[in-house]
C-alpha positions as a Markdown table, in Angstrom:
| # | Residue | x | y | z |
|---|---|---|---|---|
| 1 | Unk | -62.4 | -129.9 | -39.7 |
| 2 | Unk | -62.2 | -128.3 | -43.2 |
| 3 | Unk | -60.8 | -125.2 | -43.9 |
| 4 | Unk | -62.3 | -122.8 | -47.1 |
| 5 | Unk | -60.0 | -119.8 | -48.2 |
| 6 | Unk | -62.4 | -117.2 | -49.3 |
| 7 | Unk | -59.9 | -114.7 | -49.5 |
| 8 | Unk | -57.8 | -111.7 | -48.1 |
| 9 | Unk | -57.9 | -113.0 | -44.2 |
| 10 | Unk | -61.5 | -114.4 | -44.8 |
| 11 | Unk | -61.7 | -118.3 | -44.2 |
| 12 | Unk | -64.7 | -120.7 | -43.6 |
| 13 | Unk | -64.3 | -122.8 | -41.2 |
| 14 | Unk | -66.7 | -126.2 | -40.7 |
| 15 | Unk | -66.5 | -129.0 | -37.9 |
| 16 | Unk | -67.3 | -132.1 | -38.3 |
| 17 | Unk | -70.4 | -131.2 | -37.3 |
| 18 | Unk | -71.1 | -128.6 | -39.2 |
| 19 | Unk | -70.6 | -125.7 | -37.1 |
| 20 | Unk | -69.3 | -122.8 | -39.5 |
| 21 | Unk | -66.7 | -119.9 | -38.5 |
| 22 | Unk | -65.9 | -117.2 | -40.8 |
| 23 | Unk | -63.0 | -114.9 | -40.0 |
| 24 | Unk | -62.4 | -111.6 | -41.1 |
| 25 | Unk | -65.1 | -111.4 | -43.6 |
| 26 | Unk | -63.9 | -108.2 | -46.3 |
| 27 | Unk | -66.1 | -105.9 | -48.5 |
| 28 | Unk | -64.8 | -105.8 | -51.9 |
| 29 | Unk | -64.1 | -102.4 | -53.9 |
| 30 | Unk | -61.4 | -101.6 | -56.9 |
| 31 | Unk | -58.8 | -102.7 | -55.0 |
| 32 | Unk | -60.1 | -105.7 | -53.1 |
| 33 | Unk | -61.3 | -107.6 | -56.3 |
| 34 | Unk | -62.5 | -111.1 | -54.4 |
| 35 | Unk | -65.8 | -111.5 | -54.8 |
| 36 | Unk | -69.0 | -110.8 | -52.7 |
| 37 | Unk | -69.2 | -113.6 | -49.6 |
| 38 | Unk | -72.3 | -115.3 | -49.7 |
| 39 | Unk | -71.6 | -117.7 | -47.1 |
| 40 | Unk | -73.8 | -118.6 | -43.6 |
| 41 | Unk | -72.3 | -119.1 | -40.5 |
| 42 | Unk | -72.6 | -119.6 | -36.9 |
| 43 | Unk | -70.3 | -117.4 | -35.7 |
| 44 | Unk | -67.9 | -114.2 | -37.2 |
| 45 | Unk | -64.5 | -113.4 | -36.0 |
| 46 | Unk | -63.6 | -109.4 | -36.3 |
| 47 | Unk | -60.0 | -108.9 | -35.3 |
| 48 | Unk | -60.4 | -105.2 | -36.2 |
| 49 | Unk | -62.8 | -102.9 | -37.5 |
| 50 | Unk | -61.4 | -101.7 | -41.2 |
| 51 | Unk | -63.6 | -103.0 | -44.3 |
| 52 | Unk | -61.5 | -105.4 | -45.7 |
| 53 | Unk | -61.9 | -107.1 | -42.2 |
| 54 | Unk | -65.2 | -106.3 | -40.5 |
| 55 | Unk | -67.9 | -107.0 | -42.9 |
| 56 | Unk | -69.8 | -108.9 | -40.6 |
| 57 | Unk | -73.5 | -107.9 | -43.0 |
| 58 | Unk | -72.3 | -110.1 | -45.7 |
| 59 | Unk | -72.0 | -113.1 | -43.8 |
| 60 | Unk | -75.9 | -115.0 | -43.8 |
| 61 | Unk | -77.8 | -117.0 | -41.2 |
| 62 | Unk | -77.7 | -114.5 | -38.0 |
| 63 | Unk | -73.9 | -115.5 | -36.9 |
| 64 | Unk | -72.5 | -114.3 | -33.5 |
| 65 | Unk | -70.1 | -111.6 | -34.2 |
| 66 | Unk | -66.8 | -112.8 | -31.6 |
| 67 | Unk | -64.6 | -109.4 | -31.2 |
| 68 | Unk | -62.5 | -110.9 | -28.1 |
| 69 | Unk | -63.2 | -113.4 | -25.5 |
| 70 | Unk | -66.7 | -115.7 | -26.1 |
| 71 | Unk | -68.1 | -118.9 | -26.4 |
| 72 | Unk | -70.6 | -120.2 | -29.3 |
| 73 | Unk | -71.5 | -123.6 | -29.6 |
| 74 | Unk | -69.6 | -125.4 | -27.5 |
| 75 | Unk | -66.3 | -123.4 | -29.0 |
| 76 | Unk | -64.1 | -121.0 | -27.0 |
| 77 | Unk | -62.5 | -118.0 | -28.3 |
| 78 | Unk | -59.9 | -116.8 | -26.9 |
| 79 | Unk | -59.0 | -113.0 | -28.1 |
| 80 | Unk | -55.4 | -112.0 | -27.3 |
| 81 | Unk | -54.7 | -108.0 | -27.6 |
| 82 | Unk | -51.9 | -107.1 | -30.4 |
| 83 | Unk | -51.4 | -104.2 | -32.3 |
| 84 | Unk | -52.5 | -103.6 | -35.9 |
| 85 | Unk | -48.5 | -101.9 | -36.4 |
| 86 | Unk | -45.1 | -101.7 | -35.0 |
| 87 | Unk | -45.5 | -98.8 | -33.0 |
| 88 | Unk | -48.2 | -99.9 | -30.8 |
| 89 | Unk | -51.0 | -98.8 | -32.4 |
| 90 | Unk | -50.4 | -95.8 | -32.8 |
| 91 | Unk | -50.6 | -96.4 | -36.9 |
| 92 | Unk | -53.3 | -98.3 | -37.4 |
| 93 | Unk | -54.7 | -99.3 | -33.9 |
| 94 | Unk | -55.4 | -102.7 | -31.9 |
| 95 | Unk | -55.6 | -106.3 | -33.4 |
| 96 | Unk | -57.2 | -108.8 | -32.1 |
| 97 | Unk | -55.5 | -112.5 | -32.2 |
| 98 | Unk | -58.4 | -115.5 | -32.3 |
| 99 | Unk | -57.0 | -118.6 | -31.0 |
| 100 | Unk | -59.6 | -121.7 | -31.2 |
| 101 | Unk | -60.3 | -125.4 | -31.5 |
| 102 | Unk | -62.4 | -127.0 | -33.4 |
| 103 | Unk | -62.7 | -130.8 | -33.5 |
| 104 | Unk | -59.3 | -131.1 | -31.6 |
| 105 | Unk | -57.1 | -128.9 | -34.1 |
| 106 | Unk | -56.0 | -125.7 | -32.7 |
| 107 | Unk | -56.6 | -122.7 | -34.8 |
| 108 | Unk | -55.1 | -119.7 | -34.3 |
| 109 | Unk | -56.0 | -116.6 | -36.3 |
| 110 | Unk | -53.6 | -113.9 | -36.3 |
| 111 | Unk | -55.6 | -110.9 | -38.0 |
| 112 | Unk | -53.8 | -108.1 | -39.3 |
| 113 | Unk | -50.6 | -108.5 | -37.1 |
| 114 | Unk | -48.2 | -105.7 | -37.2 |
| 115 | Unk | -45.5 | -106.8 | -35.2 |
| 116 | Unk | -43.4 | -109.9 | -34.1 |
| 117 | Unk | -45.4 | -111.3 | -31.1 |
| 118 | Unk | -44.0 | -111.2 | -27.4 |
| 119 | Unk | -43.1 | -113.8 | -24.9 |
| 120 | Unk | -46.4 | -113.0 | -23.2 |
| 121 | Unk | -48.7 | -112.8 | -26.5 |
| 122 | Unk | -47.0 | -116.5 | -27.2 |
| 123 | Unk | -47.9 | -117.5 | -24.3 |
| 124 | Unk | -51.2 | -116.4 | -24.1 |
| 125 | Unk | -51.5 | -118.1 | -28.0 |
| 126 | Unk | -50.6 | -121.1 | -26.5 |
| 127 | Unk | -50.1 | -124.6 | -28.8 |
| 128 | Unk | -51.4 | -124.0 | -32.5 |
| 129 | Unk | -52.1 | -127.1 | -35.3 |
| 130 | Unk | -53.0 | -124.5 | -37.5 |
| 131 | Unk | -52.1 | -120.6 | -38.0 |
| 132 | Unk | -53.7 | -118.5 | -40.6 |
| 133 | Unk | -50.8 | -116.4 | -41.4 |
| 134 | Unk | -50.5 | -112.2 | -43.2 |
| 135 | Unk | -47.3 | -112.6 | -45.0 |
| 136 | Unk | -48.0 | -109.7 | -47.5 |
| 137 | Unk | -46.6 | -106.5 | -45.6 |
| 138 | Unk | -46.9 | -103.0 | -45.1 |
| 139 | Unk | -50.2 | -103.1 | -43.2 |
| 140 | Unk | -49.3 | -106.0 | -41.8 |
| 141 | Unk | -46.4 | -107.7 | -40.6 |
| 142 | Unk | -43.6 | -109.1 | -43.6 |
| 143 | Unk | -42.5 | -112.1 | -44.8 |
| 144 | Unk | -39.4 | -111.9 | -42.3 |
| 145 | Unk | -41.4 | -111.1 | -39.7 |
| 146 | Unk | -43.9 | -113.8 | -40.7 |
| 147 | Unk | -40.7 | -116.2 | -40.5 |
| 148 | Unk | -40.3 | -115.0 | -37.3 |
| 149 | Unk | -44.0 | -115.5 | -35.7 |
| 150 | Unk | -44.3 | -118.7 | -37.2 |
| 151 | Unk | -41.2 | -120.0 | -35.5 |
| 152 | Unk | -42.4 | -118.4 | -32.1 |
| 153 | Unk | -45.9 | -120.2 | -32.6 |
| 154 | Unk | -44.3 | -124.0 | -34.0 |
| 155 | Unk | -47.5 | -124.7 | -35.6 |
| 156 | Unk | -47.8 | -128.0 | -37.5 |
| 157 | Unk | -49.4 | -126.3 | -40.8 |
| 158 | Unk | -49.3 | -122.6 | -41.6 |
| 159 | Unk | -51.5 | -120.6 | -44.0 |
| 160 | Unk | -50.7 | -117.7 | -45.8 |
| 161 | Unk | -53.1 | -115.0 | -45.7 |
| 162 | Unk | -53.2 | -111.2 | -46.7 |
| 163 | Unk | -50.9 | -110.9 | -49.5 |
| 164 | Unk | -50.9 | -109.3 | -53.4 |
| 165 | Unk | -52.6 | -112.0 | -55.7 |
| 166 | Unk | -54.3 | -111.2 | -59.1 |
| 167 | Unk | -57.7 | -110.5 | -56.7 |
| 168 | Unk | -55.7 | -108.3 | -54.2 |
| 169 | Unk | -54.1 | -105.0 | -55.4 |
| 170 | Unk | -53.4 | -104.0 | -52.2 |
| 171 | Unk | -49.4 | -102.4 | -52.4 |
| 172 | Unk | -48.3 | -105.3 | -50.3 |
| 173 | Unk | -46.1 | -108.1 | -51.3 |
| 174 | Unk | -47.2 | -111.4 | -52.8 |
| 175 | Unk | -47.3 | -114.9 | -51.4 |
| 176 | Unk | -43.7 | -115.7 | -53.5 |
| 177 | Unk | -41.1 | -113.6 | -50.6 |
| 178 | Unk | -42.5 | -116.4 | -47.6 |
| 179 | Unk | -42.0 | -119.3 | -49.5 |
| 180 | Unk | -39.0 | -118.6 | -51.1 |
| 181 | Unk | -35.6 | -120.6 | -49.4 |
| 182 | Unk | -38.7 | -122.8 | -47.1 |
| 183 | Unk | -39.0 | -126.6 | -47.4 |
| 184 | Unk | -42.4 | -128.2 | -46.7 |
| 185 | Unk | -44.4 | -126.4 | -48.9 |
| 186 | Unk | -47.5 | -127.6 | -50.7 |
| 187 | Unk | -49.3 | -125.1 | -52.9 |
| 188 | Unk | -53.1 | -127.2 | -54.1 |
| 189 | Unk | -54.8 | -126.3 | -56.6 |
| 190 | Unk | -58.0 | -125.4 | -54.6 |
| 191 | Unk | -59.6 | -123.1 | -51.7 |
| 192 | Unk | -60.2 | -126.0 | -49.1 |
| 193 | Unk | -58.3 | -128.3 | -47.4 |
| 194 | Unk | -59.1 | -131.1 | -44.3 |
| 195 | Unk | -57.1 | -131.3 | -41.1 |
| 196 | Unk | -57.3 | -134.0 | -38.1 |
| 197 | Unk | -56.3 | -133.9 | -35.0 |
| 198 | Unk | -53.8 | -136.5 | -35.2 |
| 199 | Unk | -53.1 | -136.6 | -38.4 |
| 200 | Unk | -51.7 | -133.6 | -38.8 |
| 201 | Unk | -47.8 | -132.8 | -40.1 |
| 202 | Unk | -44.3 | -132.7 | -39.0 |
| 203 | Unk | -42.1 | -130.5 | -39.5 |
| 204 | Unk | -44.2 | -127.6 | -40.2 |
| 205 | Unk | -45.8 | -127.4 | -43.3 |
| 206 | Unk | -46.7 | -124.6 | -45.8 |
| 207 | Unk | -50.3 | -124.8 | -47.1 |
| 208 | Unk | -50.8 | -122.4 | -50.2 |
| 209 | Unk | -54.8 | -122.3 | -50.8 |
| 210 | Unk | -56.4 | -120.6 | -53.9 |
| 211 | Unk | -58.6 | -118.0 | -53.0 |
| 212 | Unk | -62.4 | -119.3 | -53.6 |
| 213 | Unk | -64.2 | -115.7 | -54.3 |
């Protein structure tokens, strides 16, 4: 299974087989400077609808737009309800967590998270190989709270997502506050990375992609 950062909370995902999933795909403007997504795909994961999350038109080839519950391909997607803030939604509304598997590696996609998760929401989540992380704040949740999740979900390899980069002027914070004082960290040099089912770490370990748009 490889996994393509385009950017913001935006990833291409391929099997083995060559199934793609994009998540999240975002509409650039001044402040959202990756660029355009020109990627195909099978299917589109929305875990809310605000632009720099929903911009399911960009994404080519006819892809099945997954907003909760489904199945496409052979692959089931499992939606579990969160909030897109701390107060319950009353801020910014519902958020929809993606939990997946493709090729044996569990995937979980936690979308614009606002809060720490509960005991039920973990539970729900189940066992993650891989979590796409927000770590960037203010619309989502922290790098504290990030901590936090990540240690509720002991997933073998987390990803940061949705945080301030030279592409993303967004007033959140930058990737820097959730590594800082964390061992295991391996920041490459490019947007894509390979995992196996396993052959995939322990302890945890930090994977720092560079966005590819």
């Amino acid at each position: 299974m490889k996994v393509k950062w385009l950017g913001h909370a935006s990833f291409l995902i391929t099997s083995d087989s060559g199934i793609k999933i994009i998540t999240d795909p975002f509409k650039p403007d001044d402040k959202l400077r990756y660029g355009e997504i020109t990627e195909s795909a099978d299917v589109v994961t929305v875990s809310h609808d605000h632009f720099d999350h929903n911009n399911v038109a960009a994404v080519r080839g006819n892809p099945k737009v997954v907003r909760g519950n489904d199945e496409v391909k052979g692959i089931k997607f499992k939606g579990v309800p969160s909030y897109h803030d701390a107060a319950k939604g009353k801020d910014r509304g519902n958020n929809t967590i993606f939990c997946f598997e493709v090729d044996g590696v569990k995937v979980c996609h936690l979308g614009d998270l606002g809060h720490q998760l509960t005991d039920e929401q973990v539970a729900a989540v189940g066992a993650v190989d891989v979590l796409l992380l927000p770590v960037g704040g203010f619309y989502t949740i922290d790098a504290t709270v990030a901590s936090q999740v990540a240690k509720q979900l002991e997933p073998r390899v987390v990803i940061p997502m949705h945080f301030k980069n030279s592409r993303c002027d967004f007033p959140i914070a930058g990737v820097e506050q959730f590594l800082s004082g964390k061992k295991d960290i391996t920041q490459l040099d490019v947007s894509e990375t390979e995992f196996n089912a396993g052959q995939l770490p322990t302890p945890t370990q930090i994977v720092v992609l560079k966005p590819a748009l």
